[in-house]
BASE-767009 format. One record per atom (N, C-alpha, C): x, y, z; residue in one letter. Coordinates in steps of 0.1 Angstrom, whole numbers, always signed. Atoms other than C-alpha are relative to their C-alpha. Example, Ala and Ser with C-alpha at 12.3 -4.5 7.8 and 13.67 -1.06 7.14 Angstrom:
2
   east  north     up  residu
     +9    -12     +0       A
   +123    -45    +78       A
     +9    +12     +0       A
     -9    -11     +0       S
   +137    -11    +71       S
     -8    +11     +8       S
END
This chain:
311
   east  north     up  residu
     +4     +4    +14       X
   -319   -392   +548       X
     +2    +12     -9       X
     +0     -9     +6       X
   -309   -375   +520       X
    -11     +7     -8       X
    +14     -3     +8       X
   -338   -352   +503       X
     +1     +5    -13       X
     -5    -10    +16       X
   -343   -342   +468       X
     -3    +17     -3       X
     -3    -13     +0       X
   -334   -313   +459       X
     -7    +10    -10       X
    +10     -6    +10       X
   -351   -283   +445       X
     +6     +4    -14       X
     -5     -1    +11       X
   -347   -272   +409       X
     +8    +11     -2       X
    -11     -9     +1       X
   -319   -250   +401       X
     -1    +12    -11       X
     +1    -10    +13       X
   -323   -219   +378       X
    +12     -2    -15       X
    -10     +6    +11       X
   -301   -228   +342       X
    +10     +7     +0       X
    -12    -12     +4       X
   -267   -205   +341       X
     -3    +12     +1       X
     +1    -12     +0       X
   -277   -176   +352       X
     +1     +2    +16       X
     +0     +3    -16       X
   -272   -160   +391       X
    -14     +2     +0       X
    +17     -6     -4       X
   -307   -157   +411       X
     -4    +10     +1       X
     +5    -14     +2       X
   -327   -129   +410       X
    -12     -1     +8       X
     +8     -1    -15       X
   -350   -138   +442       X
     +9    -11     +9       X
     -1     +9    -10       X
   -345   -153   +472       X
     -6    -18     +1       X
     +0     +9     +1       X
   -360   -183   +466       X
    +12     -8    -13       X
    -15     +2    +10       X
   -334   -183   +434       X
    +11     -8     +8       X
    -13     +1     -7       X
   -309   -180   +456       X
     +2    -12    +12       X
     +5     +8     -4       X
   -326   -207   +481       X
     +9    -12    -10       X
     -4     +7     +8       X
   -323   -227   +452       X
    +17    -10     +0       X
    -14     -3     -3       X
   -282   -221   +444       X
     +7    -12     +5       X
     -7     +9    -11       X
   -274   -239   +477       X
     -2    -12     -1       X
     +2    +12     -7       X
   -291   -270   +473       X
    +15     -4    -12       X
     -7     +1     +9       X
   -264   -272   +444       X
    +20     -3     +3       X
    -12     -4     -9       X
   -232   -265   +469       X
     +9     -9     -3       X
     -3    +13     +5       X
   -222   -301   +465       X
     -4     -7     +1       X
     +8    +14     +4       X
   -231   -336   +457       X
     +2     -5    +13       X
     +2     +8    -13       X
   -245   -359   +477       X
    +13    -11     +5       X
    -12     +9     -4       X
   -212   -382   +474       X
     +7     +8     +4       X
    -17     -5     -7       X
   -188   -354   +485       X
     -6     -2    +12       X
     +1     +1    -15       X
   -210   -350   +514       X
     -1    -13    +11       X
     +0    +17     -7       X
   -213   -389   +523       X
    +18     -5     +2       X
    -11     +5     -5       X
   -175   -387   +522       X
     +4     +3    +10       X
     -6     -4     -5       X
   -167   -364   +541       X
    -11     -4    +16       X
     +5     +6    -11       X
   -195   -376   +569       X
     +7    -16     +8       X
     -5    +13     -4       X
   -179   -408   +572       X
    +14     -1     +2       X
    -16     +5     -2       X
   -144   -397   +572       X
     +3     -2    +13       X
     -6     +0     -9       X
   -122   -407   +600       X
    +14     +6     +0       X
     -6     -4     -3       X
   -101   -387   +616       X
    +12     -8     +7       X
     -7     +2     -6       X
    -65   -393   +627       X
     +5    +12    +12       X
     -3     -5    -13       X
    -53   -377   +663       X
     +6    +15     -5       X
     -3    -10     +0       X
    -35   -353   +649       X
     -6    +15    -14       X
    +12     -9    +12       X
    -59   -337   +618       X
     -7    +11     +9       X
     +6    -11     +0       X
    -68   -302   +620       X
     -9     +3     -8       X
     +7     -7    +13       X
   -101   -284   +610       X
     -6    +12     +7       X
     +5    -13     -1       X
   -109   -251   +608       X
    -14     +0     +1       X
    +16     -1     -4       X
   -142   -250   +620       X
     -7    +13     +1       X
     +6    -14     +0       X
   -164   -220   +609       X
    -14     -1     -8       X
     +8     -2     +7       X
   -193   -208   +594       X
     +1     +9    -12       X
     -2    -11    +10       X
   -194   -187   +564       X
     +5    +10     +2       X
     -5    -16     -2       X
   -173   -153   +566       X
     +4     +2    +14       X
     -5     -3    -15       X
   -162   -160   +601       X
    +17     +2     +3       X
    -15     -2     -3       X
   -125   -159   +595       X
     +5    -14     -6       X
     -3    +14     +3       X
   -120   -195   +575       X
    +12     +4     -6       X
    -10     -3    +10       X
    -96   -184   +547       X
    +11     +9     +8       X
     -9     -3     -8       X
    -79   -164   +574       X
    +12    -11     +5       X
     -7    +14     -3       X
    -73   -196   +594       X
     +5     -7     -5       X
     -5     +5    +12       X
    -66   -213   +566       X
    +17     -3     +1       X
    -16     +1     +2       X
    -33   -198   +562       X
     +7     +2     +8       X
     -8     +2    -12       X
    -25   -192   +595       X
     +5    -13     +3       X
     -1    +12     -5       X
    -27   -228   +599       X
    +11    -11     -9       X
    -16     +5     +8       X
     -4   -239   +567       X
    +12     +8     +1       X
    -14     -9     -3       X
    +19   -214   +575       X
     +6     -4    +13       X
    -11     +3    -14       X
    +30   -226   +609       X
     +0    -18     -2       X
     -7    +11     +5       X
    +29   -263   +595       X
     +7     -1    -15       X
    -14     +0     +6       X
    +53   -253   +563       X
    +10     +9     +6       X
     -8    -13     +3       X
    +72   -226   +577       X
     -3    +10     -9       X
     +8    -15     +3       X
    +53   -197   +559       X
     +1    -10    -16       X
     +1     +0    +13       X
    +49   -218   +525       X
    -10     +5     -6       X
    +10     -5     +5       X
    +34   -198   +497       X
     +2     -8    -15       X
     -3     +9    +13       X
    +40   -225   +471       X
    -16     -7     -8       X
    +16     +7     +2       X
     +1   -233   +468       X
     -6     +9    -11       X
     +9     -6     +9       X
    -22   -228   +436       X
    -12     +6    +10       X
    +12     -3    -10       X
    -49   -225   +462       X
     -5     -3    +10       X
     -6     +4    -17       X
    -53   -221   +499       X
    -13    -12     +1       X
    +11     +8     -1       X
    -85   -245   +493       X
     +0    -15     -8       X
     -4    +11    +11       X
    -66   -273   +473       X
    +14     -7    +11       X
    -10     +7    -12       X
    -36   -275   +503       X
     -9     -4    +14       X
    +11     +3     -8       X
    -66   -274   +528       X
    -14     +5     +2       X
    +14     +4     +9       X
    -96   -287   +513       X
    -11     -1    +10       X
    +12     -5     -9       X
   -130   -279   +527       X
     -5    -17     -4       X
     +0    +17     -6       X
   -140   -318   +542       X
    -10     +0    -10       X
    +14     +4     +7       X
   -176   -315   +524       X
     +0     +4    -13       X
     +0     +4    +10       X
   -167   -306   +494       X
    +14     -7    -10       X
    -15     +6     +1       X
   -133   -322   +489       X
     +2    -10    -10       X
     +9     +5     +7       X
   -149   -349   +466       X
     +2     +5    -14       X
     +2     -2    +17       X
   -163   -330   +441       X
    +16    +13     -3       X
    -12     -9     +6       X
   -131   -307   +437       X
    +11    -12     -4       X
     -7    +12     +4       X
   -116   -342   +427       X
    +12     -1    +13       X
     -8     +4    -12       X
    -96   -344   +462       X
     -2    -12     +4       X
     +0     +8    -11       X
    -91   -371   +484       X
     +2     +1    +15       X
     +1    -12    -14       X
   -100   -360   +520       X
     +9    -14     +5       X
    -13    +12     -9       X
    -78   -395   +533       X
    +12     -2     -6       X
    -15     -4     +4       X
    -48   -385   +513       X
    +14     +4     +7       X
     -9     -3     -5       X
    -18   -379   +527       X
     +3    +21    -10       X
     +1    -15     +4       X
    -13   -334   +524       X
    +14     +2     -3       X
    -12    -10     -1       X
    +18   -312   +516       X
     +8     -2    +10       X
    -12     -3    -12       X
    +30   -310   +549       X
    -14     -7    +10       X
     +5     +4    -14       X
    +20   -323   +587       X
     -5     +7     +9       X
    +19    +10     -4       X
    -11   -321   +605       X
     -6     -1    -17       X
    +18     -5    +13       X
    -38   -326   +578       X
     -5     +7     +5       X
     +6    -14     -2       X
    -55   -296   +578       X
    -13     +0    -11       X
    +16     +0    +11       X
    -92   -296   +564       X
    -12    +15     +5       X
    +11    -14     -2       X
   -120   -262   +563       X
    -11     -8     +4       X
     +9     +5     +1       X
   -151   -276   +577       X
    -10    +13     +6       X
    +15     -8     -5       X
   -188   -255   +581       X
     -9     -6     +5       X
     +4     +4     -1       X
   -201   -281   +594       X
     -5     -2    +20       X
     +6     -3    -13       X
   -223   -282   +628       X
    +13     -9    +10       X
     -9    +10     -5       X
   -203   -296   +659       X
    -11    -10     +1       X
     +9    +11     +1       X
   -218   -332   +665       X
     -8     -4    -14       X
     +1     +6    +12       X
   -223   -339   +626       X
    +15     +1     -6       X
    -10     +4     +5       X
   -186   -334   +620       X
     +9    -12     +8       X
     -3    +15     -5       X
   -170   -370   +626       X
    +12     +3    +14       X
    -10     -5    -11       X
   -151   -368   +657       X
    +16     -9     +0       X
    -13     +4     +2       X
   -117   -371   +661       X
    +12    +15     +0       X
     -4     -7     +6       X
    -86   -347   +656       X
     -2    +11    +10       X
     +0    -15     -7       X
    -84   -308   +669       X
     -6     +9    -12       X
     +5    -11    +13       X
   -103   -279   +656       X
     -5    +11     +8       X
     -3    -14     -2       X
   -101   -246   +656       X
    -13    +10     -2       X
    +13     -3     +2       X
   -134   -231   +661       X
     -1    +16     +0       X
     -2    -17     +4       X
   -135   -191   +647       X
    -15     +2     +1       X
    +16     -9     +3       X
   -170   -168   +653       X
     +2     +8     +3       X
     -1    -17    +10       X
   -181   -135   +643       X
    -13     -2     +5       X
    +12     -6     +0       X
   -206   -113   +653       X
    -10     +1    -10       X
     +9     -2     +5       X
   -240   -117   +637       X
     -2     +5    -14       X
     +0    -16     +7       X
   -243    -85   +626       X
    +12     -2    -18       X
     -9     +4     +6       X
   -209    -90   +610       X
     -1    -10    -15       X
     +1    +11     +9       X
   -213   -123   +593       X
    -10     +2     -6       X
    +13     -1     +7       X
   -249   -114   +578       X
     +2    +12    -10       X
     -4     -7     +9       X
   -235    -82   +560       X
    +12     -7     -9       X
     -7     +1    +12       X
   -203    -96   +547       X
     -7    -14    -10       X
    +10    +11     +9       X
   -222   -128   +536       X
     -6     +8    -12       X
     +7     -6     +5       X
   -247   -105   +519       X
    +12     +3    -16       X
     -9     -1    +11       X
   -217    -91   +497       X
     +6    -13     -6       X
     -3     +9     +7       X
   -202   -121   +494       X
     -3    -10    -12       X
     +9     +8     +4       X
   -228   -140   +481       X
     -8    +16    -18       X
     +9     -5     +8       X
   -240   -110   +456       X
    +15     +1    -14       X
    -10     -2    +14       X
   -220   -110   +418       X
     +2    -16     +0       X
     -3    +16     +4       X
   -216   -150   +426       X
     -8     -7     +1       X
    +13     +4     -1       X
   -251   -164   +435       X
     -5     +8     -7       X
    +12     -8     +6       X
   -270   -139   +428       X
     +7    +14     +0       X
     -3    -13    +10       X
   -272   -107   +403       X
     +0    +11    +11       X
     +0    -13     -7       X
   -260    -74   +418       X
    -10     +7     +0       X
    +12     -5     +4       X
   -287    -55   +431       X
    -14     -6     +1       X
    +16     +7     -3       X
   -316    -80   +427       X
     -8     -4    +14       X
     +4     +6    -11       X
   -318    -93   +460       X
     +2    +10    +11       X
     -3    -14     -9       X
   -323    -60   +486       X
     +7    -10    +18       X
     -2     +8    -11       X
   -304    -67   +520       X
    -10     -1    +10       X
    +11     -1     -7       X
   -337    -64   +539       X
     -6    -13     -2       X
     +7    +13     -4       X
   -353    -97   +521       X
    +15     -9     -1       X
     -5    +11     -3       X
   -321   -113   +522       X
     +4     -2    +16       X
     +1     +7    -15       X
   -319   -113   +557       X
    -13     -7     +7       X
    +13     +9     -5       X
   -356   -124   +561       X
     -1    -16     +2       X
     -6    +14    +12       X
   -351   -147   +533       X
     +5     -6     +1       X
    -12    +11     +4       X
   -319   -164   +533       X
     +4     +1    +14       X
    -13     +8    -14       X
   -296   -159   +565       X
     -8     -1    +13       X
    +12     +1    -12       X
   -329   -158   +591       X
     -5    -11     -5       X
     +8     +9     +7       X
   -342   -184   +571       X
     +5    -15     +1       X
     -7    +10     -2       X
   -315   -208   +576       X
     +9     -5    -10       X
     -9     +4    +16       X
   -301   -209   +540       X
    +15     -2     +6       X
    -14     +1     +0       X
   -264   -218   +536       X
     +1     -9     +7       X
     -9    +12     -7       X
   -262   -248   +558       X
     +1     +1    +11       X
     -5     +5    -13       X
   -260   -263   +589       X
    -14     +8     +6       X
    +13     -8    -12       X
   -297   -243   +605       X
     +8    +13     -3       X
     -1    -14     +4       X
   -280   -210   +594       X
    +13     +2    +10       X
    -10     -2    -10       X
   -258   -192   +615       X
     +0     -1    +10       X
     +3     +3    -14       X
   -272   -194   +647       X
     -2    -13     +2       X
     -7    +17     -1       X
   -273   -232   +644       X
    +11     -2     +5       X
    -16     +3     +2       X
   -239   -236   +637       X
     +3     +3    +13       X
     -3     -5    -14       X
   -234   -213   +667       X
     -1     -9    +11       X
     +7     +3    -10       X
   -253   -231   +694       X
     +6    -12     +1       X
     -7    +14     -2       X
   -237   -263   +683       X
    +14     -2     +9       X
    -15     +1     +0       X
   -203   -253   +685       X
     +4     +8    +15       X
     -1     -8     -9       X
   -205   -232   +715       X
     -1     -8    +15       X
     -1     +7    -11       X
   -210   -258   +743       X
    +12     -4     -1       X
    -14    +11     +1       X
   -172   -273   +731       X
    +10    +12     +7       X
    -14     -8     -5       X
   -156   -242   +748       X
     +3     -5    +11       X
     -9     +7    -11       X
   -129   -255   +773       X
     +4    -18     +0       X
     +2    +15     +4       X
   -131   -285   +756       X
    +14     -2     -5       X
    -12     -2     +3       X
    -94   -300   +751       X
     +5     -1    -12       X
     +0     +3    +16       X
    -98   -307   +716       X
     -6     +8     -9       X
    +10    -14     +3       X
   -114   -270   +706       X
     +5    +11     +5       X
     -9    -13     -1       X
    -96   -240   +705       X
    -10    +16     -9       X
     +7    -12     +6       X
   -121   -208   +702       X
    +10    +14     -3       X
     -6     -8     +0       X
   -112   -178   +686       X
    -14    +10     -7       X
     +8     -8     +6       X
   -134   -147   +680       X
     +8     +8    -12       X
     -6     -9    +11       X
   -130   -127   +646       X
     +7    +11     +2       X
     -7    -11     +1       X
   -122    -97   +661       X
    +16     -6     +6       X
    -12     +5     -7       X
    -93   -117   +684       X
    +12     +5    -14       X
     -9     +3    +11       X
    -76   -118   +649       X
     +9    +16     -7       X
     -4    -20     +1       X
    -77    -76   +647       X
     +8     +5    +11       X
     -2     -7    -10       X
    -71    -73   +680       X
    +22     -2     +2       X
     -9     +8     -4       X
    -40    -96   +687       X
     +6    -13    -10       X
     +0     +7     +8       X
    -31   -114   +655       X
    +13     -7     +4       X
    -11    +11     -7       X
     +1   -125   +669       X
     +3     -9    +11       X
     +5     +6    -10       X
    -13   -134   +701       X
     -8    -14     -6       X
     +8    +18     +2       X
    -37   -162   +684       X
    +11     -6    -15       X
     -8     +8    +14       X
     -9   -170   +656       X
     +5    -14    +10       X
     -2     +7     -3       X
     +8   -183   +685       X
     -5    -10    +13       X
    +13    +11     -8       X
    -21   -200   +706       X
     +1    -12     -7       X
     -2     +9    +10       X
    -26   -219   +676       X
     +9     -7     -2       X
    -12     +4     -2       X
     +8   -229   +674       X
     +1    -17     +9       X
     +3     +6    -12       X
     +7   -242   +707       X
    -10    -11     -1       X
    +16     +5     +2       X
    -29   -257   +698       X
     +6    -11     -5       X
     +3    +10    +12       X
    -17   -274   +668       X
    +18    -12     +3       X
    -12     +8     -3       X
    +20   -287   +685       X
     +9     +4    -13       X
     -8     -7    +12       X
    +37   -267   +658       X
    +11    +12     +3       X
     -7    -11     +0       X
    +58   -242   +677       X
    +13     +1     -9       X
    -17     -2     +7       X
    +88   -228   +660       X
     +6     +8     +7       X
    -10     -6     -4       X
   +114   -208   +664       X
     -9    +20     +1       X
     +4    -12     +2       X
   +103   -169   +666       X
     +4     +6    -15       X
     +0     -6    +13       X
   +114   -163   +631       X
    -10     -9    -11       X
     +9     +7     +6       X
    +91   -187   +619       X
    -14     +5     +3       X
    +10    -13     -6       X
    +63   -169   +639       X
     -4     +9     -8       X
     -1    -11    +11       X
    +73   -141   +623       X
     -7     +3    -14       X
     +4     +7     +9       X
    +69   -153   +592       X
    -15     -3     -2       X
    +10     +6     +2       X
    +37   -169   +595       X
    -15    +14     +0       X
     +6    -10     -1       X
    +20   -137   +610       X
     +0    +13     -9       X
     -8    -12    +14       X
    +39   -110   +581       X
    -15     -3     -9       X
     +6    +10    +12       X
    +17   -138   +558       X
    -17     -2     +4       X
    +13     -5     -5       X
    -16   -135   +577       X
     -4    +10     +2       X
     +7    -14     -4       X
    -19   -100   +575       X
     -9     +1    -14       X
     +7     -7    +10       X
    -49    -86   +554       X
     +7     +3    -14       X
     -7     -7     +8       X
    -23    -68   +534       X
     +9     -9     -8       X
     -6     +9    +13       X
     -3    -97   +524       X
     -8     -8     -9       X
    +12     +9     +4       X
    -33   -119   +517       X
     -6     +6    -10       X
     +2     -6    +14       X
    -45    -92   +492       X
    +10     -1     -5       X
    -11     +3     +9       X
    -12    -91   +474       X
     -2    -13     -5       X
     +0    +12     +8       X
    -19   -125   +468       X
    -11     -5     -3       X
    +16     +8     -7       X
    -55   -128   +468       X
     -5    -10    -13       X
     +3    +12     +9       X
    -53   -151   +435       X
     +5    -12     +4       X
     -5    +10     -7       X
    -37   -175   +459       X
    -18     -3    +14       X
    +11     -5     -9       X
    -72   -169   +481       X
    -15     -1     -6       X
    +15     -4     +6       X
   -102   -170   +457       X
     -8    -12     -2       X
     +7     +7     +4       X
   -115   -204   +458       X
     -2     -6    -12       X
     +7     +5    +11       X
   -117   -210   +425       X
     -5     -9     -7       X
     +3    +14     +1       X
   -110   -243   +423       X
    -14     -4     +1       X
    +12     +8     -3       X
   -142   -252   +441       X
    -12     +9     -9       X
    +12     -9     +3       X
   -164   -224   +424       X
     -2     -5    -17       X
     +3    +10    +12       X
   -156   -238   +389       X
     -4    -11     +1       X
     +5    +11     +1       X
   -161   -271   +398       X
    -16     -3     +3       X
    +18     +4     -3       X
   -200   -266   +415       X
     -5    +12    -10       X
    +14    -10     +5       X
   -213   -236   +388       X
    -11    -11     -3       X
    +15     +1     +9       X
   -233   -258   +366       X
     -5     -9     +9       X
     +9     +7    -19       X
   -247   -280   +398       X
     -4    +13     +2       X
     +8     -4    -15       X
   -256   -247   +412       X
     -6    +13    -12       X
    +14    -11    +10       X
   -272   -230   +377       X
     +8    +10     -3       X
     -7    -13     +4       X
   -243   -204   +374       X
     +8     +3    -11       X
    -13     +0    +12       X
   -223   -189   +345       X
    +14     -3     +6       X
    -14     +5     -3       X
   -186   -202   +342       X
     +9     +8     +6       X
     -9     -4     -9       X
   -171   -174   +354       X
     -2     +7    +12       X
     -3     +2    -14       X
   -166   -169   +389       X
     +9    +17     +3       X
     -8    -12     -1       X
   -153   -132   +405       X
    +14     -6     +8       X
    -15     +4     -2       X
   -116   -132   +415       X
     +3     -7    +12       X
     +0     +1    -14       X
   -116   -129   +452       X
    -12     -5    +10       X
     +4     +4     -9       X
   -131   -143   +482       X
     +5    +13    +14       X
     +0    -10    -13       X
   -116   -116   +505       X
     -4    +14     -2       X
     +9    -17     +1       X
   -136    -84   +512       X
    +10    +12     +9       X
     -3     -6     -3       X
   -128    -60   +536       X
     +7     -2    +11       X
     -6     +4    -14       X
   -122    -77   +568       X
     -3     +5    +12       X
     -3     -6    -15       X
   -130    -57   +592       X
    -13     -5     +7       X
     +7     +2    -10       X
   -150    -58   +627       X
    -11     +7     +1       X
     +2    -10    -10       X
   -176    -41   +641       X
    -11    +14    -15       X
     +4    -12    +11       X
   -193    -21   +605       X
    -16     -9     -3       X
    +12     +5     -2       X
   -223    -46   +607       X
    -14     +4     +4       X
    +12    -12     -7       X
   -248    -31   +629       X
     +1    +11     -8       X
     +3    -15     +9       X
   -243     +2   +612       X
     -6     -1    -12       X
     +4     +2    +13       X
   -251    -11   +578       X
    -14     -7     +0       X
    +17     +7     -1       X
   -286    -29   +588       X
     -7    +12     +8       X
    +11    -11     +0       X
   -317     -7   +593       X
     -1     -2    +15       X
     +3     +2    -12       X
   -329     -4   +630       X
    -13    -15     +4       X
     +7     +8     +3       X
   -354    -30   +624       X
     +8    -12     -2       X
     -8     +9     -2       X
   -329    -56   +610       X
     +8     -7    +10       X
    -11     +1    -14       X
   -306    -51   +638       X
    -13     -7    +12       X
    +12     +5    -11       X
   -339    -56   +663       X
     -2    -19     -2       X
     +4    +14     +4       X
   -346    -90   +639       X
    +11    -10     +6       X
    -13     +3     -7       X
   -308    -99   +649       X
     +0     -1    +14       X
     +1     +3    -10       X
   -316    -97   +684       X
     -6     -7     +5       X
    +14    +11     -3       X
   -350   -117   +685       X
     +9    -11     -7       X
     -6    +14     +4       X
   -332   -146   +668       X
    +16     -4    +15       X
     -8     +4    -10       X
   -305   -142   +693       X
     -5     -9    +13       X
     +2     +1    -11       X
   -324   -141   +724       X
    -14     -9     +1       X
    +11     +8     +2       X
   -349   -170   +707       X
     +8    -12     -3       X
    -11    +11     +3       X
   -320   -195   +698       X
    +13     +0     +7       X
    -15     +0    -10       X
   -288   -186   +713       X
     +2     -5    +18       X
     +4     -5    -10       X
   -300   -171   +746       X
     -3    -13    +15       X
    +10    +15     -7       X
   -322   -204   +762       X
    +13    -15     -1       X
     -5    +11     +3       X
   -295   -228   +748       X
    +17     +0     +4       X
    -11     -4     -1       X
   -264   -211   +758       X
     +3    +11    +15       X
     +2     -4    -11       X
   -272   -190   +785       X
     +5    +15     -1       X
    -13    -12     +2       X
   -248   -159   +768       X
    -16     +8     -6       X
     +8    -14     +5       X
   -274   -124   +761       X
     +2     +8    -15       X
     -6     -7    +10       X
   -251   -111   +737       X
    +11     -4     -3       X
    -10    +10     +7       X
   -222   -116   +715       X
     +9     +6     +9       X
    -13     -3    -11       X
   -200    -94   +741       X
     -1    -11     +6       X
     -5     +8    -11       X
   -203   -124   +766       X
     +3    -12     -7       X
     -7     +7     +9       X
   -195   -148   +738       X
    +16     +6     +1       X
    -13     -2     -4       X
   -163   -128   +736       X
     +6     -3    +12       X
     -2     +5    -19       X
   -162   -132   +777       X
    +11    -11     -3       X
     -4    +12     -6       X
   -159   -165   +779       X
     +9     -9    -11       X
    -11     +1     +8       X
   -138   -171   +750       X
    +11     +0     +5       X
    -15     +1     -6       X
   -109   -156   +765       X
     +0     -5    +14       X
     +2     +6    -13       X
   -118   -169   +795       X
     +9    -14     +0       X
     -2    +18     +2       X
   -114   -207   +782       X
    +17     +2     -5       X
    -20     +4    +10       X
    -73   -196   +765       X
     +4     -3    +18       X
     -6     +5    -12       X
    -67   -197   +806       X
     -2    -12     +6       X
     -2    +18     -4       X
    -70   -235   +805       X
     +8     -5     -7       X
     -9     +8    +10       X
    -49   -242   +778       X
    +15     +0     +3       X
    -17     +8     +0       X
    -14   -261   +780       X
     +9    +10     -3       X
END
């Protein structure tokens, strides 16, 4: 059942955590989300399956690039492949026929609440990771630079469960029994540093898209950090960020980009010893018991473990 929602602060960002609490209930309407619960999937529909800052917008274009041949003909990589839940209110139609072949949809949504059907490409990121760049992400577009310290927003908001789906570790726990599963293709964030040509053409393979090696080529040139800034007005969401401010209390305009820095592994260092500790207790209080993995290294493990089943 759907619940009502709390009250939204008027056009301005938040300036507490409950502010910022707020924000979200705002994300989208209850009709985008009843569409996209009910859609039905065809056999060969792709979705990027992620959580916040886990590598979506990466995938993204990994995934229209090897079904155009590296097209960069798109106003926006969130309008050629539209995020399922809010697809709706960005005036889409998620049962449309797309650009080009697979349909290709962003979903953040738990596994076992997104409708089944289709292949998806399930990307995670260390903790650590995802709770810092979130942090930035979320500050100049929710909420006012500065107002919210990253100490209570990790109490607060991403320990707290904000953002959807039971938080990060939710999402996780869901999505993490589907590894070796034939219809689920994991990839960790760092995979993408490590070996970005290695999972261009996993994926590939994944999605029944191979090409020729100059198409490859191509696709991966166009997935690098470096090209993706060059274009990062092709990358910034905007579409959808105009369309939910005033649902979510914010002024009209919206910062440029969605891509930060990218990197792996700078997480831990940037939370206090304390936070990092709080990151562990949630680990080894939700992950741990439900998953049987200690840490996110054996997450990596069994990751690549599961690509030595694949076709």
């Amino acid at each position: 059942m759907l619940q009502a929602k709390p009250a939204i602060p008027a056009c301005r960002r938040a300036r507490t955590p409950g502010e910022l609490r707020a924000c979200f209930a705002g994300l989208r309407s209850d009709e985008s989300l009843r569409a996209a619960l009910s859609f039905v999937p065809v056999p060969t529909d792709v979705f990027v399956s992620t959580w916040a800052r886990c590598g979506t917008t990466w995938t993204q274009q990994i995934v229209h690039g090897l079904r155009t041949g590296g097209d960069m003909g798109f106003s926006s990589i969130s309008v050629v492949v539209p995020w399922l839940e809010s697809a709706v209110d960005m005036g889409l139609d998620p049962n449309a026929p797309q650009v080009a072949a697979p349909r290709a949809f962003k979903t953040h949504l738990r596994e076992g609440t997104l409708p089944k059907g289709g292949r998806r490409l399930a990307v995670v990121r260390d903790p650590a990771d995802v709770l810092v760049s979130y942090y930035h992400f979320l500050e100049g577009w929710l909420f006012e630079p500065g107002s919210i310290s990253l100490d209570a927003f990790t109490r607060e908001v991403f320990l707290a469960g904000a953002g959807g789906e039971g938080g990060y570790y939710g999402w996780l726990v869901s999505w993490l029994p589907q590894l070796g599963a034939p219809d689920t293709l994991f990839h960790a964030y760092e995979d993408y540093h490590d070996d970005l040509p290695g999972c261009v053409q996993r994926i590939a393979r994944f999605m029944d898209c191979d090409g020729d090696d100059g198409v490859l080529d191509v696709v991966i040139r166009q997935a690098s950090m470096a090209f993706m800034r060059t274009h990062r007005a092709q990358f910034d969401d905007r579409t959808f960020r105009v369309a939910r401010a005033a649902a979510m209390g914010l002024p009209n305009e919206v910062p440029t980009s969605i891509l930060r820095a990218g990197r792996r592994g700078d997480g831990a260092a940037a939370l206090s010893p304390a936070l990092n500790a709080l990151l562990e207790q949630r680990w080894a209080e939700v992950v741990a018991p439900r998953t049987g993995l200690r840490r996110w290294a054996d997450v990596c493990q069994i990751i690549h473990e599961s690509w030595g089943t694949l076709p």
